[in-house]
N, C-alpha and C positions, 0 to 999 in steps of 0.2 A: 524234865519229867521223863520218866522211864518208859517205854511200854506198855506194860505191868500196869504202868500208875494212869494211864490214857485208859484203857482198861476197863479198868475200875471205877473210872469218872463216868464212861460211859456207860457201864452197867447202872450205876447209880442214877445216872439221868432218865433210861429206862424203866425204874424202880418208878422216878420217878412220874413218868408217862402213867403207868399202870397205874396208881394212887389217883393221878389226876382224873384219868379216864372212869375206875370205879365210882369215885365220887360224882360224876356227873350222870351214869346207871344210875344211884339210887339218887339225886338228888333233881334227877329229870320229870320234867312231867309234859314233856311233848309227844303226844303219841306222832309226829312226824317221823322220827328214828323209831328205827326198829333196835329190840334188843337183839335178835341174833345177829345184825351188822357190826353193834356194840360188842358181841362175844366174840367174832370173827378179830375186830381189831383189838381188843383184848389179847387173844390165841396169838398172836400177828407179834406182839410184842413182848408177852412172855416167852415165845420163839427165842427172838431176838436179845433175850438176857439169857436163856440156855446156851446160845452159838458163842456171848460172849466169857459165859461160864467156861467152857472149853476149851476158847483161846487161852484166859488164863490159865486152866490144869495145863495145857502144852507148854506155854511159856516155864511153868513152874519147873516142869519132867527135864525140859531143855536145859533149863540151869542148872537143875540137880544130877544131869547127868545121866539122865534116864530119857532118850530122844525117843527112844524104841518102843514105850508105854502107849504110843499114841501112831505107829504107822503098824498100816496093812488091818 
């Protein structure tokens, strides 16, 4: 498996975190959790599909030839 394709698995699992997580916002009715705890790890892990967003654009710039798209 490629990079690229590690990547993408991870993003995906991400994806899937966030799905998981929303579902449990609306589908909670404990007022023990706080929602802005819930929004924090929310923010938390949408982060963390953006950083992996950008690994991939560099991955891509690298292969294609274009290294320089992404330094400085």
């Amino acid at each position: 498996m490629t990079a690229i394709n590690h990547i993408l698995v991870a993003e995906q699992d991400l994806r899937d975190e966030v799905a998981l997580l929303q579902g449990f916002i609306e589908s909670s009715a404990s007022a023990a959790i706080e929602d802005s705890v819930l929004d924090v790890v929310l923010v938390a892990v949408e982060l963390r599909i953006d950083a992996l967003r950008a690994r991939i654009a560099r991955f891509a710039a690298v292969r294609e030839g274009r290294p320089d798209d992404f330094c400085g």
